[in-house]
Each structure stands twice: as C-alpha cells, then as structure tokens.
N, C-alpha and C positions, 0 to 999 in steps of 0.2 A: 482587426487584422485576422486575417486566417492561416490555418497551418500550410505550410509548404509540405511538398510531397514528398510523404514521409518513407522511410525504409528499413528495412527489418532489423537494421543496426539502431535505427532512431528508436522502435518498435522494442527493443531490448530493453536501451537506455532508459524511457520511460518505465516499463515493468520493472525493473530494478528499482529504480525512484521509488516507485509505489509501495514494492517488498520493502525495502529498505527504511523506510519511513515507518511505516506499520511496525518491523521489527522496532527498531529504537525507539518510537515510541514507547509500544510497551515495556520493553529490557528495563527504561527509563524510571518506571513505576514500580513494575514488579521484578522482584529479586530471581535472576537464573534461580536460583538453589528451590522456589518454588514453582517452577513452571519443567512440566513435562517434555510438553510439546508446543508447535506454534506452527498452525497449517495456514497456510497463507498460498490461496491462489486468485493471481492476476490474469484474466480475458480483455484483451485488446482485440479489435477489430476496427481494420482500417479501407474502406472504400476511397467515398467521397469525403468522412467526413469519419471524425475517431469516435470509438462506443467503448467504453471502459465499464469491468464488473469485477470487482472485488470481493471477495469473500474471505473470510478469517476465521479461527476457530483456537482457543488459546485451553491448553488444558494444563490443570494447575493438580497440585500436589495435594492428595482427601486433607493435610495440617493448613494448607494455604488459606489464609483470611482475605487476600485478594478479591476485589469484584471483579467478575467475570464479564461487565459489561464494560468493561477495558478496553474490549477489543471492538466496540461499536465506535467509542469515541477513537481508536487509533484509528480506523476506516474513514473517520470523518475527518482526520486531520490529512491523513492521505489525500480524500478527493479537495480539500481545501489547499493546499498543498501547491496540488496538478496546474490549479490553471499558471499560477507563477512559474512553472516549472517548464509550461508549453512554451513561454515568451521567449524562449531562444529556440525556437523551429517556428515558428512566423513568418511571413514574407514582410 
C-alpha cells in the first residue's frame, strides 16, 4: 500500500513520532542527571514520495560512563519504528 497525501499536520505528527521515540529511548538507558543535552533534528520531505533524515547528538556529563553510541541504536529504533507507524496514513 502507499501513503495517502500527506499534510503538514500529518508531516508534524510523524516528526514528533520520530523525536519522541529517539528521546524515550535514550531517557530509557541513560539517567537525565547524566545527559546535558539531546540535539535531535528530524528532515521530512514530501513530494511523491516521503525522504526522512535523522540526526542526533547526545551529550553526556565529562562523570558519565554511558556509551555514546546510544544514540546510533535510538536512530535505529526510530527508522525501525516508522514504517509501523506509516500504516495508519496508507490508502
């Protein structure tokens, strides 16, 4: 099935999904009290057909024993995530 025509409220809804998933993931693992910051930007682009680009960056506290490749596996959970998440904007 393919996506129905999408709209900048739909366009929202999923970049949310995507942030929102990346966060919770990580929150999930590692402790607020070691995490600085959490840059997380979502690129949609919708023609014919959707292009999704994710990037993350997780910056953790110099005491933090956290791995920092944390944020590769929450990216991954995200794009694994998405396509369940497209099944209600389908035709």
């Amino acid at each position: 099935m393919s996506l129905r025509k999408l709209t900048e409220g739909d366009l929202d809804e999923i970049s949310s999904f995507l942030h929102n998933t990346i966060s919770d993931f990580i929150l999930k693992r590692v402790s607020s009290k070691e995490i600085v910051d959490i840059d997380i930007t979502v690129l949609l682009e919708y023609t014919d057909e959707l292009r999704v680009d994710i990037s993350a960056e997780l910056y953790l506290d110099e005491l933090s024993d956290a791995d920092p490749g944390i944020v590769d596996e929450a990216v991954d959970a995200a794009y694994r995530g998405l396509e369940s998440f497209l099944d209600g904007f389908r035709e």
